[in-house]
C-alpha positions, 0 to 999 in steps of 0.5 A: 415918718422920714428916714433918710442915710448919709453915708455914716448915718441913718437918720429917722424923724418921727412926728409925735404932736401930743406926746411926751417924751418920757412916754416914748420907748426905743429900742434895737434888736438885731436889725429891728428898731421899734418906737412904742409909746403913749399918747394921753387923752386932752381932758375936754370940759364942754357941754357938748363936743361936735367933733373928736377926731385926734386919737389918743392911747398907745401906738408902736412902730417897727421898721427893719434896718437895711444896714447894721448899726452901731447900736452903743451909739445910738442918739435921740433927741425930742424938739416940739414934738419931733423926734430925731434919731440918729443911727450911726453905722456899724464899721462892717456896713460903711462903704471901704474902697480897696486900693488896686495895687499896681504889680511890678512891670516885670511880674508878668514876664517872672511867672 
């Protein structure tokens, strides 16, 4: 698992060998952003296995999110066994710079 920021956006990019993408389920609450699915077992057909170490079943990850999201625009894509999210940032979380308006050279001496 990577998670990595821009300064629009978060991107997650989780290794998933094995798995389909339509047995993998994401979702968002509040800052919570959990990836659930399933692996389904390889059917072996040997007279006798020497070594199984591959795990199969359900798996489910949660993680919470230091900044908000935007979570209308949320994308994930699936690529030989990759999944790439990227998480766009709410307006409130990017960073705003505030001009410093200079006051008039005589504002001092008004007031």
């Amino acid at each position: 698992m990577e998670i990595y920021e821009e300064p629009d956006v978060v991107y997650l990019v989780a290794e998933l060998p094995g798995v389909k993408p339509e047995d993998v389920t994401i979702s968002v609450e509040g800052n919570r952003l959990m990836i659930k699915g399933t692996k389904e077992p390889v059917a072996v057909k040997a007279e006798r296995v020497h070594r199984y170490e591959r795990t199969y079943g359900a798996f489910a990850r949660e993680f919470r999110l230091s900044v908000a999201i935007d979570s209308s625009m949320i994308k994930a894509s699936f690529d030989l066994g990759v999944l790439t999210l990227t998480l766009p940032k709410a307006e409130t979380a990017k960073l705003h710079e505030i001009k410093i308006e200079a006051a008039p050279e005589n504002a001092l001496l008004t007031a």
